[in-house]
N, C-alpha and C positions, 0 to 999 in steps of 0.2 A: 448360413448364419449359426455361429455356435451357441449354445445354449443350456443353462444349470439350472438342474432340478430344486434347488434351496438357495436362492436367491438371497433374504435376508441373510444367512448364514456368509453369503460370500462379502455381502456389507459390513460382517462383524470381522472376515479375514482382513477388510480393507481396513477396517479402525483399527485395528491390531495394527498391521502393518505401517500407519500412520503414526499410532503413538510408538511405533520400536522406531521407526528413522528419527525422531523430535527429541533430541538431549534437553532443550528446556523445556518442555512440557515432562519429562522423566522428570527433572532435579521437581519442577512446580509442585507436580502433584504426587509423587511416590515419595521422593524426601522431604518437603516442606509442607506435602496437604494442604497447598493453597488452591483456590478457585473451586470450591466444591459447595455447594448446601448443606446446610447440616444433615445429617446422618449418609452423605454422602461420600464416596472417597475411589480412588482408582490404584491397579499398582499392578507390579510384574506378575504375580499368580496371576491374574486373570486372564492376561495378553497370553500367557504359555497355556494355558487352559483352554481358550480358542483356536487356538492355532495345534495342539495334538489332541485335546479332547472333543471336543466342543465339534469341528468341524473337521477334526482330522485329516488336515493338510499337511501335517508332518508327524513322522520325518518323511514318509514319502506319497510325494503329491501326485502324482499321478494316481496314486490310486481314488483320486477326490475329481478327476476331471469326470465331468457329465453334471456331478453332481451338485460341486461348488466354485469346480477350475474349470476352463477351457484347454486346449492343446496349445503350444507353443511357447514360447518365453517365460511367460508367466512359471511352469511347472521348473523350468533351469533353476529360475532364479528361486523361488520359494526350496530348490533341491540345496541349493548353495548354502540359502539362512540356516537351514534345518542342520545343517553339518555344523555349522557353525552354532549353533543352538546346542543343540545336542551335545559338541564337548563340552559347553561353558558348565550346562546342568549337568552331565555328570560327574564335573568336578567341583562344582559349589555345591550341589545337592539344594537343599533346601531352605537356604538362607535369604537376607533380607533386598531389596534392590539394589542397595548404596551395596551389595560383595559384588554383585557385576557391572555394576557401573564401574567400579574402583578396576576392574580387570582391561588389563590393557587391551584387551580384541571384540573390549565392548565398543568401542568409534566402528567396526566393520561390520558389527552386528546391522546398527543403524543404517551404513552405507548397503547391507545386501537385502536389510528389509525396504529403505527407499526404491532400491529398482528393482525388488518384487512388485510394492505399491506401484509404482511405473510401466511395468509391464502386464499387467490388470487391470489397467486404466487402460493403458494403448490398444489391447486386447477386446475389451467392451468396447471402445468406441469405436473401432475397425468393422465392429462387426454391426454397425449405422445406429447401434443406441446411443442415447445423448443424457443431457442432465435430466429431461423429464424422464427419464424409462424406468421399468421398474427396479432398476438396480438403489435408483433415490424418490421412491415413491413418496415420503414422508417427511423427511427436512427436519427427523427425529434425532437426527446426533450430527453434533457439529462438525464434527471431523469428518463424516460420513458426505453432509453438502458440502464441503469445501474440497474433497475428493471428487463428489459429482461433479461441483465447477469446472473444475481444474479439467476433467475430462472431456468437457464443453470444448476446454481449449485445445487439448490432444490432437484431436480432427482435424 
C-alpha cells in the first residue's frame, strides 16, 4: 500500500487540481468574485502556488512521490499539466486569470488537470482507502469532500 508523508498537502494538490479542470467555478470566482464571504476570495496565484511552491509537484512530480504522490499515472499525468503550465507562465508571466483563460490551450489545461484529479483519485482508492481515510479527515473544503465522494465511487 502506497503511502505520503503530507497528506494534507496532497488534499491541497487535489483542490488545485479541482478548481484548474472547473471553467465555471474559474469564470465564478477569479472573474466575477462571486460565492465568497467577505474578506474572502480565490484565484489563479494560489492554484500555481500549490502546485510549484507549496507542494512542489511541479514541474517535476516525481520528485514529490513518497512525500505527496504516489508512483503511477498520477506522476504522467501531473508531468503532462506541468508542460503545459509551464509554457502558458512563461509566456504570460505574471498577469491576471481572464490572460489564460482568454488563451486558447487553456480548455487542455483543464482537461490534463481533470485526469490528473482522476488518476489521484484512482490511485488512493486502489490502494483500499475510502472517503473516511485520512486523505478527507475533515470535510474542511468543499471541493476536497466532493473529491472524497467521488472517490467512494472510483472503487
Amino acid at each position: 500500500m502506497d503511502v505520503v508523508r503530507f497528506q494534507r498537502m496532497r488534499r491541497d494538490v487535489l483542490d488545485s487540481l479541482a478548481v484548474l479542470s472547473d471553467a465555471e467555478y474559474q469564470e465564478r470566482a477569479w472573474i466575477r468574485g462571486e460565492g465568497f464571504l467577505p474578506g474572502q476570495y480565490d484565484d489563479f496565484d494560489y492554484h500555481v502556488h500549490v502546485l510549484y511552491d507549496d507542494t512542489a509537484v511541479l514541474p517535476d512530480p516525481a520528485d514529490s512521490i513518497g512525500t505527496v504522490l504516489v508512483p503511477g499515472d498520477e506522476i504522467g499525468r501531473l508531468r503532462t499539466l506541468g508542460r503545459l503550465l509551464d509554457a502558458l507562465l512563461a509566456e504570460h508571466g505574471d498577469v491576471g486569470a481572464s490572460v489564460f483563460m482568454a488563451d486558447p490551450r487553456w480548455p487542455e489545461v483543464g482537461r490534463s488537470a481533470a485526469l490528473a484529479l482522476a488518476a489521484m483519485i484512482r490511485s488512493w482508492a486502489s490502494s483500499g482507502r475510502d472517503a473516511n481515510s485520512s486523505l478527507c479527515p475533515d470535510r474542511q473544503f468543499t471541493r476536497v469532500s466532493n473529491i472524497c465522494r467521488g472517490a467512494a465511487l472510483v472503487r
